[in-house]
C-alpha positions in Angstrom: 75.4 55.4 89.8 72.2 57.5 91.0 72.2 60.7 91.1 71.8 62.0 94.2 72.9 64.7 96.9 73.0 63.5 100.5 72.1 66.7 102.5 71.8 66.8 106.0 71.8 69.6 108.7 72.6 68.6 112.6 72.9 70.5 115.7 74.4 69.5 118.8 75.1 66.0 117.1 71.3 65.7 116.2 70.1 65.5 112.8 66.9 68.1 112.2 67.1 68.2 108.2 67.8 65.0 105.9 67.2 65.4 102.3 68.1 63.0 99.6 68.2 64.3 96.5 68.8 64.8 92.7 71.6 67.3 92.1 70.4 70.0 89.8 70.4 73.8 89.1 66.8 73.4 91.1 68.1 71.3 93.9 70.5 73.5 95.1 68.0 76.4 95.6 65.5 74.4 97.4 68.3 73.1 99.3 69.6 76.4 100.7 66.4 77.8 100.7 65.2 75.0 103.7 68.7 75.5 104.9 68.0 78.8 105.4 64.3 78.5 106.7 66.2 76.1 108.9 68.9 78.8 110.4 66.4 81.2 111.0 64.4 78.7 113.1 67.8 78.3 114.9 67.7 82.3 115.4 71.2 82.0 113.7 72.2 86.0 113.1 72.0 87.8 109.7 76.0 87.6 108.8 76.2 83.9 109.8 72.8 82.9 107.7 74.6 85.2 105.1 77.7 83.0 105.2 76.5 79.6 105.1 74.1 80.5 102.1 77.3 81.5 100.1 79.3 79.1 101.3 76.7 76.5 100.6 75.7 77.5 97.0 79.4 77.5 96.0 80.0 73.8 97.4 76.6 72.4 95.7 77.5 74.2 92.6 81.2 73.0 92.7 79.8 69.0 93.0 77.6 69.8 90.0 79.4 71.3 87.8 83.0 69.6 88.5 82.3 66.2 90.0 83.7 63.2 88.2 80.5 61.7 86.2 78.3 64.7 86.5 76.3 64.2 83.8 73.3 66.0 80.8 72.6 63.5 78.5 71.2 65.7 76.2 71.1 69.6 75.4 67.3 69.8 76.6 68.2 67.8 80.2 69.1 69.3 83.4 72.5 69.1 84.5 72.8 66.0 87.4 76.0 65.1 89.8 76.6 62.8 93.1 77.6 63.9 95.9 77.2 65.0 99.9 77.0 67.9 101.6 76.3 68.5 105.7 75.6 71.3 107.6 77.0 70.9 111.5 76.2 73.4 114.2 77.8 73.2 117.6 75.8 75.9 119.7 78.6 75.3 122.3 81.1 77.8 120.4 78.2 79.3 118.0 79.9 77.9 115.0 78.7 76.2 111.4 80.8 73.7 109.6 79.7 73.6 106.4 80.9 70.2 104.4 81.0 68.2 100.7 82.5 66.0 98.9 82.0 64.3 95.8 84.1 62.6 93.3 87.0 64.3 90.7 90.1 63.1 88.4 93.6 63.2 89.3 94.3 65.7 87.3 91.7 68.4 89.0 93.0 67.2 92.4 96.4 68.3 90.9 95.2 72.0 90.5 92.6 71.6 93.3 95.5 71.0 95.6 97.6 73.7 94.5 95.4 76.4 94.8 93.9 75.6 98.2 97.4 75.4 99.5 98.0 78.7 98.2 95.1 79.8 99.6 95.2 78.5 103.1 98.7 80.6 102.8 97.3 84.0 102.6 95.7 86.4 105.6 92.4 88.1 105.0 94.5 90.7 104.0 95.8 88.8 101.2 93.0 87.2 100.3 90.9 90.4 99.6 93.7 91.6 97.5 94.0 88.5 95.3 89.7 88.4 95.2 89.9 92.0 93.7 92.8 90.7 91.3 90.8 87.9 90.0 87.7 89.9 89.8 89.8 92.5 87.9 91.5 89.9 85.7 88.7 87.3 85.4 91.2 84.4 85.5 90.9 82.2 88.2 86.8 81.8 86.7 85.6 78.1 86.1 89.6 76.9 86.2 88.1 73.3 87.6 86.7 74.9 90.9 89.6 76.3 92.3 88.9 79.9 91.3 86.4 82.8 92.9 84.5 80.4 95.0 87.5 78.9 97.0 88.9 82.9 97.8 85.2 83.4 98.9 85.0 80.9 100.8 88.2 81.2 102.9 87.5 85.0 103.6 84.3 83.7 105.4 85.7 80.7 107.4 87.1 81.2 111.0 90.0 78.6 109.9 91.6 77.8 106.8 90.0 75.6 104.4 90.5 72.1 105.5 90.3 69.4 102.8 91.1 66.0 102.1 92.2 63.9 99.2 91.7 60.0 98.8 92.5 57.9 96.0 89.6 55.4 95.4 90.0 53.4 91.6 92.1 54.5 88.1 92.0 58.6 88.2 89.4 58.8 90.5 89.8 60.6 94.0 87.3 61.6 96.9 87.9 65.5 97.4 86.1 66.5 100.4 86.4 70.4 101.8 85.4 71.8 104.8 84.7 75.4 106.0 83.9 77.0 109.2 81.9 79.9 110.0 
């Protein structure tokens, strides 16, 4: 398996950035720093170039750190994972759907799958509450992905989280999530 991002940014059903890269700590700032360059090109406003940089850096740093087969072969190495992640822009309704996937276990679909149900459950209301709880508390931090990030996350989308499960091989299962801004 390489290790590899697919990373791609289209508007209007047009690609205009295609990178294909090595998944790394480095990888994901030069990735959202082109996708940014990239918004601003697109005159995309403050809040919504705001958005999609957070939303962006917490999906690439979800496929590295928790994707099935990430890997550091050694202490001194760079962390490395598989994975895509898209950038859509329909200019129609002014809106960004921001995309990944990557591979997990069963057993972090299991908790994956609870908490974005939960999740999807609560208002913006809620969802500030429970972000000051787990702030407060701390728990919810690195619990397989389904902690700080995913309450971020669905305060900034226009819709609730949508995300999709599918069993490949063994305990291995496609998770891909999708958030729009």
């Amino acid at each position: 398996m390489c290790s590899a991002i697919m990373f791609y940014i289209k508007i209007d059903n047009q690609i205009i950035l295609e990178n294909n890269t090595t998944l790394n700590e480095e990888s994901i700032i030069s990735t959202v720093k082109s996708l940014e360059k990239k918004l601003i090109a697109n005159g995309a406003g403050e809040k919504k170039i705001k958005d999609v940089f957070e939303i962006s850096i917490e999906l690439l740093q979800n496929i590295l750190n928790y994707s099935y087969g990430s890997r550091q072969r050694s202490q001194n190495q760079k962390k490395e994972a598989d994975g895509l992640f898209q950038v859509f822009y329909n200019s129609n309704d002014d809106i960004y759907i921001i995309n990944s996937s990557n591979l997990i276990t069963e057993s972090q679909e299991i908790t994956l799958r609870e908490k974005l149900s939960f999740i999807n459950n609560l208002n913006k209301n809620d969802l500030k509450i429970l972000m000051r709880d787990v702030i407060k508390t701390q728990s919810g931090q690195h619990s397989l992905g389904a902690g700080i990030g995913l309450i971020l996350m669905a305060r900034k989308s226009l819709k609730p989280l949508n995300w999709n499960f599918e069993k490949l091989f063994g305990q291995i299962v496609k998770f891909s999530i999708e958030v729009q801004v």
